[in-house]
KOLKEVO-507645 format. One record per residue (C-alpha): x, y, z; chain; residue number from 0; residue in one letter. Coordinates in steps of 0.05 Angstrom, whole numbers, padded with zeros to 5 digits. Last residue first. Layout:
// KOLKEVO-507645
{atom {X Y Z} "A" NUM "A"}
...
END
This chain:
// KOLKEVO-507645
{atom {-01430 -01284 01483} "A" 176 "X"}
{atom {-01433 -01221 01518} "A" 175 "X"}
{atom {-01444 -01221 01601} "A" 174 "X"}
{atom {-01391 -01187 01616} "A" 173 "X"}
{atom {-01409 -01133 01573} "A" 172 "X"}
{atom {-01465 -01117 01615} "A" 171 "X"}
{atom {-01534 -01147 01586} "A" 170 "X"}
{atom {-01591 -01096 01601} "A" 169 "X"}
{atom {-01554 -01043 01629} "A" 168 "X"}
{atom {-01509 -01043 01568} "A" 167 "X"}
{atom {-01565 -01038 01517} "A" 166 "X"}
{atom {-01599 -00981 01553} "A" 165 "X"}
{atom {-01535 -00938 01565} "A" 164 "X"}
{atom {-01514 -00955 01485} "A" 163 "X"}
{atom {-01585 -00941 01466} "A" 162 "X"}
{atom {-01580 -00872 01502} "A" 161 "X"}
{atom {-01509 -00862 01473} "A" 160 "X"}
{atom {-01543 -00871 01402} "A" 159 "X"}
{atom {-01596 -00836 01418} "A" 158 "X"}
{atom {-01549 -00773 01446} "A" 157 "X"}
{atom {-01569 -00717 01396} "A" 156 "X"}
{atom {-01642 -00729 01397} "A" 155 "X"}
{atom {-01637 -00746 01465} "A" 154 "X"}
{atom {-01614 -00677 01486} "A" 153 "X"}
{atom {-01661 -00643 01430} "A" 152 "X"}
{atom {-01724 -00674 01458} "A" 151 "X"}
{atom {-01709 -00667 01533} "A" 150 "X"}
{atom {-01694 -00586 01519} "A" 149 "X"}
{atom {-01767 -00591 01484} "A" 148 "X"}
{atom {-01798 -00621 01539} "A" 147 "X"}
{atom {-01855 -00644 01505} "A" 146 "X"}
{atom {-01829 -00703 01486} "A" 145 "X"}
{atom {-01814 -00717 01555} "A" 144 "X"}
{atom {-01762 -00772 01565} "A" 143 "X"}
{atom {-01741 -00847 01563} "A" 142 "X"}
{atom {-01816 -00873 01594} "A" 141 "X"}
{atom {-01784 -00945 01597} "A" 140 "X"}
{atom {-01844 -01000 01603} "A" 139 "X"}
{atom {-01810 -01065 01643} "A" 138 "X"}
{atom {-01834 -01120 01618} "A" 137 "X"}
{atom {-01865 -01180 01662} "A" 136 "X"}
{atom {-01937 -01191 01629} "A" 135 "X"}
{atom {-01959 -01150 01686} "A" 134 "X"}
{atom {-01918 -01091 01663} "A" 133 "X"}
{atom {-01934 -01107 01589} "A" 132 "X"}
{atom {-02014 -01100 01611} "A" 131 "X"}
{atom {-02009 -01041 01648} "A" 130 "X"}
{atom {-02051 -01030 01710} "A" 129 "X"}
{atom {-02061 -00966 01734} "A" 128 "X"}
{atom {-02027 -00908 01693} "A" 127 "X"}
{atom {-02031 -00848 01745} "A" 126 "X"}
{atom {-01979 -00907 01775} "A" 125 "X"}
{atom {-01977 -00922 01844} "A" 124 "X"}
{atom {-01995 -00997 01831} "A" 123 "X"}
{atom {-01950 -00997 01772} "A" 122 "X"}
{atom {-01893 -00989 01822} "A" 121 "X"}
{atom {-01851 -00934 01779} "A" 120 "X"}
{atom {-01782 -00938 01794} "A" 119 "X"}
{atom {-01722 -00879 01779} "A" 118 "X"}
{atom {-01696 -00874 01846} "A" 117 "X"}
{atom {-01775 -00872 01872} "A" 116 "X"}
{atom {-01808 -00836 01820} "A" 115 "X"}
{atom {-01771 -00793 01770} "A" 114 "X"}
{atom {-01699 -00786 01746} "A" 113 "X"}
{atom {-01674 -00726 01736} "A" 112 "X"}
{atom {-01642 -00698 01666} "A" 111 "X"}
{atom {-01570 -00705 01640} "A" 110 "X"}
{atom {-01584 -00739 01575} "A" 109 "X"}
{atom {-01530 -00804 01586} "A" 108 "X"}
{atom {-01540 -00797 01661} "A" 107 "X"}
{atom {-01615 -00799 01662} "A" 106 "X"}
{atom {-01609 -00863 01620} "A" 105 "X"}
{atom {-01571 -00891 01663} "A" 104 "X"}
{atom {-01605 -00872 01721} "A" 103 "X"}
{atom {-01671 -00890 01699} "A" 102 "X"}
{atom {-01651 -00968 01667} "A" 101 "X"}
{atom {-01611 -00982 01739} "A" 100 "X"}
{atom {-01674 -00960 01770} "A" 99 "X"}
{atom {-01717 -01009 01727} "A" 98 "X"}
{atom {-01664 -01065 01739} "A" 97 "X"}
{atom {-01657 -01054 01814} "A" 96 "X"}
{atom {-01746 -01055 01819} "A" 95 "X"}
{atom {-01753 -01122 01781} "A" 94 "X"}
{atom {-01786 -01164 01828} "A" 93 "X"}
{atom {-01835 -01099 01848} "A" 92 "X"}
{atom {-01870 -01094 01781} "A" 91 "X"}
{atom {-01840 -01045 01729} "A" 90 "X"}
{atom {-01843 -00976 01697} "A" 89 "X"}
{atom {-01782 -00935 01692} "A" 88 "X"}
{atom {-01777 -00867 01704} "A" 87 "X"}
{atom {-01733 -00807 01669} "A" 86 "X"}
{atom {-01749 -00736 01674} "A" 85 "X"}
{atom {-01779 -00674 01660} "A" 84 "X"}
{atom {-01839 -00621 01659} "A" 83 "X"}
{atom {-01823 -00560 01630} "A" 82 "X"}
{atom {-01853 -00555 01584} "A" 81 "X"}
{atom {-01924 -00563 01614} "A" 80 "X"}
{atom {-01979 -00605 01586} "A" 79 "X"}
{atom {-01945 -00673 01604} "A" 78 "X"}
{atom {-01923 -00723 01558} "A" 77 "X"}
{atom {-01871 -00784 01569} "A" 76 "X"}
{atom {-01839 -00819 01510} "A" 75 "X"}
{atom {-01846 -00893 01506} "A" 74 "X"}
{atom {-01797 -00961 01504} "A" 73 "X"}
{atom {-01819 -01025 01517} "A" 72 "X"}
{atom {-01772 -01073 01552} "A" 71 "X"}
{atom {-01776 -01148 01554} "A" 70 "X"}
{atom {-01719 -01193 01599} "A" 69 "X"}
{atom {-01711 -01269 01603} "A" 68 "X"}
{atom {-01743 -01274 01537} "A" 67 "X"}
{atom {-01795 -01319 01502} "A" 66 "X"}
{atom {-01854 -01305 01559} "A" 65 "X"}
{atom {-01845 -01232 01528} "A" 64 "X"}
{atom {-01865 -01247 01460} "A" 63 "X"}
{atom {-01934 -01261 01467} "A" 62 "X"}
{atom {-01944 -01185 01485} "A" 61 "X"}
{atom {-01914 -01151 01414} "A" 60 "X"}
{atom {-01976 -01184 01383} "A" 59 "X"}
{atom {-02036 -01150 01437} "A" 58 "X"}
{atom {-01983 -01087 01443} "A" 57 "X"}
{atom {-02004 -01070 01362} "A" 56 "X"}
{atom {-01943 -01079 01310} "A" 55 "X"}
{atom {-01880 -01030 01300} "A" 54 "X"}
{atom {-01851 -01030 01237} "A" 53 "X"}
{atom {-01798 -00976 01230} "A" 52 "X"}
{atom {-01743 -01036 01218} "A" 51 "X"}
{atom {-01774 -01108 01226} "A" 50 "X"}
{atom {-01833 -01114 01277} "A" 49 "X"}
{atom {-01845 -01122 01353} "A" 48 "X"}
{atom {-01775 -01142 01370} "A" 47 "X"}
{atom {-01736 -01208 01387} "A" 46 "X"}
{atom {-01665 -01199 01407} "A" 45 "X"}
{atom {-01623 -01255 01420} "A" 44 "X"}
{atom {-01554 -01240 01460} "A" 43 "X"}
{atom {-01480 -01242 01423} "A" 42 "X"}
{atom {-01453 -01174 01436} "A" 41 "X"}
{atom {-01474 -01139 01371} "A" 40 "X"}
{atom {-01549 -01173 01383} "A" 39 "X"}
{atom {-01559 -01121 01443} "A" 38 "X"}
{atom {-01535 -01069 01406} "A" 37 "X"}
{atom {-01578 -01080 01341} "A" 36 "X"}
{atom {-01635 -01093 01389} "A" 35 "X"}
{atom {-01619 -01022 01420} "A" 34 "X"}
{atom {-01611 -00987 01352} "A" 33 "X"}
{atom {-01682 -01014 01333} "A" 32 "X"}
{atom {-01713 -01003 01390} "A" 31 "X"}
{atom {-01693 -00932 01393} "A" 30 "X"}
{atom {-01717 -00927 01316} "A" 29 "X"}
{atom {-01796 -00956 01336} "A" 28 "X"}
{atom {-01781 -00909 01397} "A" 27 "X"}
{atom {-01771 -00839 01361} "A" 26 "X"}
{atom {-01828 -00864 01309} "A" 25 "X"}
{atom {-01875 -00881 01361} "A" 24 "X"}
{atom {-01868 -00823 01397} "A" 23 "X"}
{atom {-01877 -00772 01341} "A" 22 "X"}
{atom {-01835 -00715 01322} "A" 21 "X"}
{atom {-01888 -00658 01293} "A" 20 "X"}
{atom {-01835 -00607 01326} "A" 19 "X"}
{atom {-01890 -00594 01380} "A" 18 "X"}
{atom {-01883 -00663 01399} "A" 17 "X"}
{atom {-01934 -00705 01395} "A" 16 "X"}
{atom {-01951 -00770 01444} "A" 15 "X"}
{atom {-01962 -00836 01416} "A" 14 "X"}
{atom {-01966 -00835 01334} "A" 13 "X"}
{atom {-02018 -00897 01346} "A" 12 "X"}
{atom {-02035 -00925 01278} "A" 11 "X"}
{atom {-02000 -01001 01287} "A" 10 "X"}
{atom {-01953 -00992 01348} "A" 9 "X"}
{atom {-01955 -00944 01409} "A" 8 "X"}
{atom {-01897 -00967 01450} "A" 7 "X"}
{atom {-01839 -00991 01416} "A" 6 "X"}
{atom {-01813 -01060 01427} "A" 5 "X"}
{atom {-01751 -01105 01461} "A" 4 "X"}
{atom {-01760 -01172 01480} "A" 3 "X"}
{atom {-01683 -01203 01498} "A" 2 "X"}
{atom {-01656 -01276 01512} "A" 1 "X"}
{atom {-01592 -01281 01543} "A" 0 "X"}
END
């Protein structure tokens, strides 16, 4: 199969802040690295929006979903309060069962709830409105709160079981080349 896989907030945009001075951007620029890594480990093409810590501007990381059969970008949700939580996946209707699958794997690996309707955000319901990877036909993965700082520290010491949950939801083994 044929794989996008970015970062959200490329170019000069940190993303959201943690209060740790982690940045989104970095946090997802290395998630999608470890994922494409994963995802070309079992025989699949991987395109990504730059080369290792790169990440380029959504307008270039855009033309690269009509190349795949699936395109996920991953982000870091932000919410004033601490204690705010949660996985949710982002997605148009036609690919509902894959953006659930996405939340409740992930919510597994870091032991937090998933948000939204099993894990699925309709774009139309979203705070967010129209997103232009979502109507491109990505799927935008909001992992965890960065400002969560429990979140944080749980995927910071599970990233590579994260990208392992992400990576296998994506292509199951069976699928590998």
């Amino acid at each position: 199969m044929r794989f996008t896989v970015t970062a959200g907030h490329g170019d000069k945009d940190p993303g959201a802040v943690a209060k740790s001075g982690e940045t989104e951007a970095r946090l997802m620029s290395e998630l999608r690295d470890i994922v494409a890594g994963k995802l070309r480990s079992m025989g699949h093409e991987v395109k990504t929006d730059g080369a290792k810590w790169e990440n380029w501007p959504l307008v270039r990381a855009l033309g690269l979903i009509p190349q795949s059969d699936v395109a996920i970008e991953l982000h870091t949700n932000a919410f004033i309060s601490e204690k705010a939580g949660g996985v949710e996946v982002i997605s148009l209707p036609a690919q509902k069962e894959m953006a659930r699958n996405l939340a409740r794997r992930i919510a597994h690996t870091l032991e937090i709830p998933v948000r939204g309707a099993g894990g699925w955000i309709d774009q139309s319901a979203s705070a967010r409105g129209r997103l232009a990877f979502v109507n491109a036909g990505g799927l935008i993965v909001e992992t965890f709160f960065i400002s969560n700082p429990m979140e944080l520290s749980r995927y910071l010491d599970r990233k590579w079981l994260v990208a392992s949950a992400i990576a296998e939801t994506l292509a199951p083994p069976e699928w590998s080349a």
